[in-house]
Jmol script that loads the backbone (N, CA, C; Angstrom):
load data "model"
ATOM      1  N   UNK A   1      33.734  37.984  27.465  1.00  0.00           N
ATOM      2  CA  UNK A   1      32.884  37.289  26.532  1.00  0.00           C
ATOM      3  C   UNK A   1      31.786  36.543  27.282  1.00  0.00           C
ATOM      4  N   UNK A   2      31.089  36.406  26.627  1.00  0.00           N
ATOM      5  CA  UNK A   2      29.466  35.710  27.120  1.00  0.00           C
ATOM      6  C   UNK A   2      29.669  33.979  26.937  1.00  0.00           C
ATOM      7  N   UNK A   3      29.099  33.466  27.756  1.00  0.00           N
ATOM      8  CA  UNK A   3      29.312  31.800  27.665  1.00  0.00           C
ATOM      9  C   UNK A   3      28.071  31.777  26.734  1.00  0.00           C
ATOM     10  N   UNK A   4      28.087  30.569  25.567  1.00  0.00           N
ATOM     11  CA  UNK A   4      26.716  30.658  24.681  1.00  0.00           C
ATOM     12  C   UNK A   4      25.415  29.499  25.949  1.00  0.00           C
ATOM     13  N   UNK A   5      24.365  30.297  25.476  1.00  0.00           N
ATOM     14  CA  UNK A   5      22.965  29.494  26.705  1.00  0.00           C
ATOM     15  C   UNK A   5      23.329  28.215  26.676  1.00  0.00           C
ATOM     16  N   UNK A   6      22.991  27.245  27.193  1.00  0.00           N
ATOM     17  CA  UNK A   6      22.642  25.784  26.708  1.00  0.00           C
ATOM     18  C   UNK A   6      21.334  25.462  26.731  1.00  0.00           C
ATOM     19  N   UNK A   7      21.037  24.675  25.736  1.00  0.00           N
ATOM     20  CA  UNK A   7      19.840  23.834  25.437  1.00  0.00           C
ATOM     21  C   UNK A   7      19.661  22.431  25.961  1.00  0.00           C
ATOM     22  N   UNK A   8      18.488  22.679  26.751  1.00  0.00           N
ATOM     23  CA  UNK A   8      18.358  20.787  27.226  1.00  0.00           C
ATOM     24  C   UNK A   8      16.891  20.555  26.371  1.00  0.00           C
ATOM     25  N   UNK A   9      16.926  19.199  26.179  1.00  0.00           N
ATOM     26  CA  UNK A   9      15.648  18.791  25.639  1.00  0.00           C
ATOM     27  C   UNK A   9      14.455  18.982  26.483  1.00  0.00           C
ATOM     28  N   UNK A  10      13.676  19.085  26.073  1.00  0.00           N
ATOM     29  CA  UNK A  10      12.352  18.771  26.686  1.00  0.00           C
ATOM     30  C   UNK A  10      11.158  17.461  26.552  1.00  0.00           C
ATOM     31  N   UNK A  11      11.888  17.099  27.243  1.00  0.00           N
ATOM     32  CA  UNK A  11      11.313  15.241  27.064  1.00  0.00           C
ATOM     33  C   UNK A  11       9.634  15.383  27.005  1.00  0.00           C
ATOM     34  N   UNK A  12       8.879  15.887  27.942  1.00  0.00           N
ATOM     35  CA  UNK A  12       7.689  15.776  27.830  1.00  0.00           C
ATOM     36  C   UNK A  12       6.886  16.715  26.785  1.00  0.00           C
ATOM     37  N   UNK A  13       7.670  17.177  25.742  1.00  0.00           N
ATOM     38  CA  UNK A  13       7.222  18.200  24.605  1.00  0.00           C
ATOM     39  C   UNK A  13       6.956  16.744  23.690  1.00  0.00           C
ATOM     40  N   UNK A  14       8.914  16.384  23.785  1.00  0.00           N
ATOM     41  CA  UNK A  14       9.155  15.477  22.710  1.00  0.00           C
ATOM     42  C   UNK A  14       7.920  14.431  22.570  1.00  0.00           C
ATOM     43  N   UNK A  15       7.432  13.902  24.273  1.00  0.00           N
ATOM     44  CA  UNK A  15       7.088  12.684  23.599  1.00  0.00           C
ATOM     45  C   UNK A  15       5.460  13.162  23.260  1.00  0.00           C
ATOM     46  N   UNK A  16       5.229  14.184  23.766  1.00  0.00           N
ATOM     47  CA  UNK A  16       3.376  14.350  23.596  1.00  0.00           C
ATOM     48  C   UNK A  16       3.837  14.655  21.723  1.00  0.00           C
ATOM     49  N   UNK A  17       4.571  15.358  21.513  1.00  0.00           N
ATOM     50  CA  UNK A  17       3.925  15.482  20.039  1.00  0.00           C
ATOM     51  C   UNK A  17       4.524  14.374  19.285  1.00  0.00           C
ATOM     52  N   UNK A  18       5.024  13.247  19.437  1.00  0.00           N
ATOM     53  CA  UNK A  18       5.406  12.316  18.958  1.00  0.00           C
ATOM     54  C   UNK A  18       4.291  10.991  19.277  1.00  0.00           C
ATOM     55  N   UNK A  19       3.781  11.582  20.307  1.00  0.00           N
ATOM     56  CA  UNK A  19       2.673  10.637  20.889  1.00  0.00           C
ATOM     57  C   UNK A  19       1.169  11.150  19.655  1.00  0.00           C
ATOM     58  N   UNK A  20       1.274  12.262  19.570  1.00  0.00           N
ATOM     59  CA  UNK A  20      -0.291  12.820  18.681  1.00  0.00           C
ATOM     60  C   UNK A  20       0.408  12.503  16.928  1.00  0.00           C
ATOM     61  N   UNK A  21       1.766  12.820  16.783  1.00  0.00           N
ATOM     62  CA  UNK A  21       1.883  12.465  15.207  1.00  0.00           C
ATOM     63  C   UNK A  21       1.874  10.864  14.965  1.00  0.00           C
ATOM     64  N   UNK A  22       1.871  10.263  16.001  1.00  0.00           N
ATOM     65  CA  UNK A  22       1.916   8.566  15.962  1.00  0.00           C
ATOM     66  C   UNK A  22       0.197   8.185  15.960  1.00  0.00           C
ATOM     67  N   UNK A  23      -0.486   8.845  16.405  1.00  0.00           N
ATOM     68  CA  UNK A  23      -1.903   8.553  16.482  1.00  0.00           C
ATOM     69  C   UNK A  23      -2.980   9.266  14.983  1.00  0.00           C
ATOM     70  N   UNK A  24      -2.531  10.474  14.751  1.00  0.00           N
ATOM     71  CA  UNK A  24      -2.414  10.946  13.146  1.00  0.00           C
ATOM     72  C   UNK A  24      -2.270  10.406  12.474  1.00  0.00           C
ATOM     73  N   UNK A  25      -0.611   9.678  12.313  1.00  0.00           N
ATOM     74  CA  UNK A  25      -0.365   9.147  11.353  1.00  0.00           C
ATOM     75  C   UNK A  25      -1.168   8.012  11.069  1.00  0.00           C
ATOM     76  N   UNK A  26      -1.233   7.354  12.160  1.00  0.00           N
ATOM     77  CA  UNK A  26      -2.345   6.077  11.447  1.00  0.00           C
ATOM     78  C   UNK A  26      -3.235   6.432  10.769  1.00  0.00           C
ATOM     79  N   UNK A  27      -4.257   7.076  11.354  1.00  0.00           N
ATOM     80  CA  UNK A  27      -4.930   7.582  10.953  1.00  0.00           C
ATOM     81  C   UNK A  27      -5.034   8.229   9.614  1.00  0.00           C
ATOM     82  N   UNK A  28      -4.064   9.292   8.622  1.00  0.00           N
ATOM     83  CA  UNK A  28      -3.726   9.538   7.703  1.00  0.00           C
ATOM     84  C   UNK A  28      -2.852   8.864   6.807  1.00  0.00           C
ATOM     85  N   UNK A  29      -2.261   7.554   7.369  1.00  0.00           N
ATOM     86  CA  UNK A  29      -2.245   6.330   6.698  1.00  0.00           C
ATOM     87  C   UNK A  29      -2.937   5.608   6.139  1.00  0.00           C
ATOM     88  N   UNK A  30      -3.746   5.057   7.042  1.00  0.00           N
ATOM     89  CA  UNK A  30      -4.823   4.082   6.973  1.00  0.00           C
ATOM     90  C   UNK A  30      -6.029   4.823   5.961  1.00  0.00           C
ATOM     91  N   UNK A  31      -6.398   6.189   6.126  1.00  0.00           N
ATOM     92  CA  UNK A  31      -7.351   7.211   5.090  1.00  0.00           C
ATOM     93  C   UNK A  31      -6.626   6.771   3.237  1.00  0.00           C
ATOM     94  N   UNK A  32      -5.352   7.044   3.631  1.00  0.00           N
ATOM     95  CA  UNK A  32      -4.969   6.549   2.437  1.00  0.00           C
ATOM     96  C   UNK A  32      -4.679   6.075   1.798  1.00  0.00           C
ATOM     97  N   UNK A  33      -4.428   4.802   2.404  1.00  0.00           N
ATOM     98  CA  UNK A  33      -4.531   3.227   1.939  1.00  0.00           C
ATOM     99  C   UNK A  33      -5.749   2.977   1.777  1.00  0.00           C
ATOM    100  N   UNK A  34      -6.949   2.925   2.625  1.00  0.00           N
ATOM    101  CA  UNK A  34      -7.976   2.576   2.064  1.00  0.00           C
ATOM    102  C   UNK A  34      -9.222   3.745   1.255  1.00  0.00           C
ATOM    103  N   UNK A  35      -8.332   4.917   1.368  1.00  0.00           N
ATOM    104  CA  UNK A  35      -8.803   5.512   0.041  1.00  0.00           C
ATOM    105  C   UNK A  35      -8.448   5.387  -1.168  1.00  0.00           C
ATOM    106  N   UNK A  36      -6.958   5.037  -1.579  1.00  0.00           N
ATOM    107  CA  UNK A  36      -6.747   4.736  -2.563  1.00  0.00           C
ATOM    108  C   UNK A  36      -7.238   3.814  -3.087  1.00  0.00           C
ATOM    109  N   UNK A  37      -7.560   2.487  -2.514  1.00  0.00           N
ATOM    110  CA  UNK A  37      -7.968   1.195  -2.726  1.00  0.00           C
ATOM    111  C   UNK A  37      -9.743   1.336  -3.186  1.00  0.00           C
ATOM    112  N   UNK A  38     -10.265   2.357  -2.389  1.00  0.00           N
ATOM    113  CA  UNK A  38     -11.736   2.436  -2.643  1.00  0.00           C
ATOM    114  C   UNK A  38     -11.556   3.212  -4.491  1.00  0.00           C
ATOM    115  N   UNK A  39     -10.726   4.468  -4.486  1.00  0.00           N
ATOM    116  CA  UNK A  39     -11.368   5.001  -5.673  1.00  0.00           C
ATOM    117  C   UNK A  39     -10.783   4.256  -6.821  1.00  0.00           C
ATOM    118  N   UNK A  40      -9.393   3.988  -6.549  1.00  0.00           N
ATOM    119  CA  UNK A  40      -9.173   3.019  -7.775  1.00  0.00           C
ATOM    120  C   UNK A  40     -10.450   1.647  -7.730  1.00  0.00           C
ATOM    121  N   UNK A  41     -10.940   1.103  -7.035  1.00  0.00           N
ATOM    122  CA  UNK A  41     -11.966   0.126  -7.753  1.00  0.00           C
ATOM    123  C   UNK A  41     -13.311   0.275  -7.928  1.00  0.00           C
ATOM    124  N   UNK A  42     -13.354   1.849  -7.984  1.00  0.00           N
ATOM    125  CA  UNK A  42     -15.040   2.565  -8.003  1.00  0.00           C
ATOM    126  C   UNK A  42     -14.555   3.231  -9.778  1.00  0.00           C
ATOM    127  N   UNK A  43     -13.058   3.349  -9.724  1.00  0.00           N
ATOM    128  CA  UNK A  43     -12.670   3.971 -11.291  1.00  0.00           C
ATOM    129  C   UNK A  43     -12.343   2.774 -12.049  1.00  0.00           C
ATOM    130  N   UNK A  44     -12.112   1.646 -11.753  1.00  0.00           N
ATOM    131  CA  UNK A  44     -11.977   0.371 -12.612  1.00  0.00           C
ATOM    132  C   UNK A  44     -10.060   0.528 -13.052  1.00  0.00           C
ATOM    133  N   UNK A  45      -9.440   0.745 -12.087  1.00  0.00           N
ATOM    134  CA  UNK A  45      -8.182   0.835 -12.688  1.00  0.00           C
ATOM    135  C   UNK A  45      -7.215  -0.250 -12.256  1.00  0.00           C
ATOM    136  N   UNK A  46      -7.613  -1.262 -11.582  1.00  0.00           N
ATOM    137  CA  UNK A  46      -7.242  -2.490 -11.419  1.00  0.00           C
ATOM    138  C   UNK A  46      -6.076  -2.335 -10.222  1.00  0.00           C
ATOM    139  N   UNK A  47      -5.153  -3.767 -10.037  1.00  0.00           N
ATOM    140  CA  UNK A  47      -3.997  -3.649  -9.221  1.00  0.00           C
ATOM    141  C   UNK A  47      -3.194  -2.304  -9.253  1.00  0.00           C
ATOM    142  N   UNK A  48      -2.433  -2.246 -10.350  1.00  0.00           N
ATOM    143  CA  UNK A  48      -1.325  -1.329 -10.624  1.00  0.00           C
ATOM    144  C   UNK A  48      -1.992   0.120 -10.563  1.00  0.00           C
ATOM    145  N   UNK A  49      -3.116   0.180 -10.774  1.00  0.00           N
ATOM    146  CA  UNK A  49      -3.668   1.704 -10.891  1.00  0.00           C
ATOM    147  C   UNK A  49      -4.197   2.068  -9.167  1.00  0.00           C
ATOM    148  N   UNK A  50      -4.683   0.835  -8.211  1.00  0.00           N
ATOM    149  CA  UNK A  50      -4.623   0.994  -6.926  1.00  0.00           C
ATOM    150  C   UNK A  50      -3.272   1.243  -6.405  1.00  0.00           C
ATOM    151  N   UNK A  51      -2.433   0.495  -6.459  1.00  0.00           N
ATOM    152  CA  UNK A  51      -0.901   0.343  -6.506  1.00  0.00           C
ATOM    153  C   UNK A  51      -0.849   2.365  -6.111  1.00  0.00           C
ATOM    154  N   UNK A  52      -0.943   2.497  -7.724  1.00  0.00           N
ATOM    155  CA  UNK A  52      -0.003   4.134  -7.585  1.00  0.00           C
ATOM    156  C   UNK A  52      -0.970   5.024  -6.939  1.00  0.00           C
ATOM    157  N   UNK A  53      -2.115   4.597  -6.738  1.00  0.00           N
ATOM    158  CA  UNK A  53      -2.967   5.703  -6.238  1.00  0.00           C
ATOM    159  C   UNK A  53      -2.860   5.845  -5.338  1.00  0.00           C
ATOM    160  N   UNK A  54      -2.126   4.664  -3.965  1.00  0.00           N
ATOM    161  CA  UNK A  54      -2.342   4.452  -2.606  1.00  0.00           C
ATOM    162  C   UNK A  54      -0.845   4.824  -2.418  1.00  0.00           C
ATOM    163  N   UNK A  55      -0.043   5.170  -3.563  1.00  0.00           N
ATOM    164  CA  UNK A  55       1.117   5.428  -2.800  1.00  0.00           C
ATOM    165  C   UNK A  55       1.286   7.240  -3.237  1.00  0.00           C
ATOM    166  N   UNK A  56       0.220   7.961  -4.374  1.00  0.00           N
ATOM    167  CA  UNK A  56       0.140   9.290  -4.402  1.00  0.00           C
ATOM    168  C   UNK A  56      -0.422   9.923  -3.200  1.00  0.00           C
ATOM    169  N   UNK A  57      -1.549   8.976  -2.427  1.00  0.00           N
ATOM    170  CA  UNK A  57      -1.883   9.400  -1.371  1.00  0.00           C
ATOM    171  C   UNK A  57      -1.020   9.364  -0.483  1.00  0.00           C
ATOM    172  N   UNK A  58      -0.435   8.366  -0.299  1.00  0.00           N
ATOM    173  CA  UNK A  58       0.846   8.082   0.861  1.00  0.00           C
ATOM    174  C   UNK A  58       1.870   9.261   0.973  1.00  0.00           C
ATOM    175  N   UNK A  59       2.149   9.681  -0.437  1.00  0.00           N
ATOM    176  CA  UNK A  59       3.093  10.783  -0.181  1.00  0.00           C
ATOM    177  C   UNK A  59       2.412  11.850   0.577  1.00  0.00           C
ATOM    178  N   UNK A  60       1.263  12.480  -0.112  1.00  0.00           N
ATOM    179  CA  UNK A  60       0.268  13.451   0.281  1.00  0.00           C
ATOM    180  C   UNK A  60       0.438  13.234   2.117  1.00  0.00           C
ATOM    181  N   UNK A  61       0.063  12.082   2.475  1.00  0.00           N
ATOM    182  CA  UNK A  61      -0.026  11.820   3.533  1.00  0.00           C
ATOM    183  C   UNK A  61       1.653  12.219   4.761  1.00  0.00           C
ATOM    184  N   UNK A  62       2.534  11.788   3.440  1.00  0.00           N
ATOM    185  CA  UNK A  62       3.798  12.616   4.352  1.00  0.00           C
ATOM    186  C   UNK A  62       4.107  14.063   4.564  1.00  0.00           C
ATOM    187  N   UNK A  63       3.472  14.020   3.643  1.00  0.00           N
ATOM    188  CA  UNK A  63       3.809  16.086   3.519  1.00  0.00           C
ATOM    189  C   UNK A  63       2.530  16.515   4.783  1.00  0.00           C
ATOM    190  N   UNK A  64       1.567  15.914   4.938  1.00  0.00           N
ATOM    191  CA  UNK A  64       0.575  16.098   6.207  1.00  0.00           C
ATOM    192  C   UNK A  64       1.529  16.064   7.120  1.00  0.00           C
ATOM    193  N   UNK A  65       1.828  14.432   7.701  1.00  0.00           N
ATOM    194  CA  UNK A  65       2.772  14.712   9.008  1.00  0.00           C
ATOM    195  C   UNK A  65       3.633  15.468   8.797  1.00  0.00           C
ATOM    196  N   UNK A  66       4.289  15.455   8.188  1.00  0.00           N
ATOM    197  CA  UNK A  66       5.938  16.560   8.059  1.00  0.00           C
ATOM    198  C   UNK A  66       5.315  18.158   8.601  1.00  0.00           C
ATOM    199  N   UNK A  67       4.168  18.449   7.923  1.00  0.00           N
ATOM    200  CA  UNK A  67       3.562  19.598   8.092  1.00  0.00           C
ATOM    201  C   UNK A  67       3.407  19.706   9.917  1.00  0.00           C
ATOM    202  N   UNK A  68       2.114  18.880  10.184  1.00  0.00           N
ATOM    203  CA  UNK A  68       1.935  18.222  11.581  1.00  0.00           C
ATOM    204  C   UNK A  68       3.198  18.783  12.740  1.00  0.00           C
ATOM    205  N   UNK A  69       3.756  17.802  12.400  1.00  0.00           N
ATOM    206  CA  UNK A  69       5.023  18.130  12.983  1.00  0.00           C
ATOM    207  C   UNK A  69       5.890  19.288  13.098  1.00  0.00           C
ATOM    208  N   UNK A  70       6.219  19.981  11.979  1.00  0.00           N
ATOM    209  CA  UNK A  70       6.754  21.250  12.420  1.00  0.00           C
ATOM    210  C   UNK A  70       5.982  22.276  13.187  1.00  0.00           C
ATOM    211  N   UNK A  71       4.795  21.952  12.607  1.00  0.00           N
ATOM    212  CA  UNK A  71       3.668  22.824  13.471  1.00  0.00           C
ATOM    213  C   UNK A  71       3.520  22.479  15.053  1.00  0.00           C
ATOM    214  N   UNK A  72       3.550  21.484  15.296  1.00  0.00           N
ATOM    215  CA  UNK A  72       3.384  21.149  16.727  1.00  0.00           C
ATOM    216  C   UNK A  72       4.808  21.812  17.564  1.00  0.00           C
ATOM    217  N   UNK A  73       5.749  21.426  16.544  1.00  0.00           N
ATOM    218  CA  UNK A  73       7.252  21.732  17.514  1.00  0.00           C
ATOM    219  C   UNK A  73       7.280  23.052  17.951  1.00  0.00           C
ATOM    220  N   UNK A  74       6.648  23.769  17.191  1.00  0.00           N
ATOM    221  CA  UNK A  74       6.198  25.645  17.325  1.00  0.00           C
ATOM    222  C   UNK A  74       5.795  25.857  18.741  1.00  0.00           C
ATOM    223  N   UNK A  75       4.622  25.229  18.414  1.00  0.00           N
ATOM    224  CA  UNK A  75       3.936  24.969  19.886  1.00  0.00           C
ATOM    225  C   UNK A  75       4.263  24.419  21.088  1.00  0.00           C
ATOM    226  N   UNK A  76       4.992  23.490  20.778  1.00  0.00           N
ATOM    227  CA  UNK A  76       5.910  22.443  21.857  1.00  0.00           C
ATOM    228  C   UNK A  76       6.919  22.427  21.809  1.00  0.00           C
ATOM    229  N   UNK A  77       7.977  23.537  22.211  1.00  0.00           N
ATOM    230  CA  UNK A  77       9.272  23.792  21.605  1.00  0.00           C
ATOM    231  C   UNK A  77      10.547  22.405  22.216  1.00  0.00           C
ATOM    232  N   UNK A  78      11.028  21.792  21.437  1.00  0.00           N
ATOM    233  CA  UNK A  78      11.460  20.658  21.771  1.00  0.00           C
ATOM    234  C   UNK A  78      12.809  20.644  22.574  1.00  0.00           C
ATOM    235  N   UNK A  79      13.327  21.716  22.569  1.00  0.00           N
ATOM    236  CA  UNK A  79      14.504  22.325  23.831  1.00  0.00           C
ATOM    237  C   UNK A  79      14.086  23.627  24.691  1.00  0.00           C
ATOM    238  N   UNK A  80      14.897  23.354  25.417  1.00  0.00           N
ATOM    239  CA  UNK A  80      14.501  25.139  26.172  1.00  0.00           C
ATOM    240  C   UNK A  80      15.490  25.530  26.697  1.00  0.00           C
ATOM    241  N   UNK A  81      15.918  26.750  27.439  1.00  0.00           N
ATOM    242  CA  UNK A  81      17.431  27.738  27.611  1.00  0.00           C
ATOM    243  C   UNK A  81      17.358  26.918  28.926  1.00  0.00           C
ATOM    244  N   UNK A  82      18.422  26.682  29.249  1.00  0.00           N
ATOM    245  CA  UNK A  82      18.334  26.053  30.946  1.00  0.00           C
ATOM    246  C   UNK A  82      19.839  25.219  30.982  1.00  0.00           C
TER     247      UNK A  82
END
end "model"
wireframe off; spacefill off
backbone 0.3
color backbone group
């Protein structure tokens, strides 16, 4: 019988794409916090209508990183045979 490979991490995968989704994310945070905040008071929809708008973006904004991220791990495979 065959011994199964082992997997070790790859620390310098891990931290570069954890290093670029941490610099993103602000970034696609911050877009959508203060986008939400801009169109709700250019549409007149007050607190509660900024409120949900900045957190429809927020989600939007997770499904970006989540996306981000699997995509990078493709590229930066986060273990390797060794």
């Amino acid at each position: 019988m065959s011994k199964p490979a082992s997997r070790r991490i790859a620390w310098s995968n891990v931290t570069t794409v954890l290093g670029a989704a941490l610099l993103i994310g602000a970034e696609v945070f911050g877009a959508a916090f203060a986008g939400g905040w801009a169109v709700a008071n250019l549409l007149g929809l007050g607190d509660y209508g900024a409120w949900g708008l900045q957190g429809l973006l927020m989600l939007a904004g997770v499904a970006v990183m989540v996306q981000f991220v699997r995509s990078a791990a493709k590229v930066e495979p986060f273990t390797t045979r060794g």
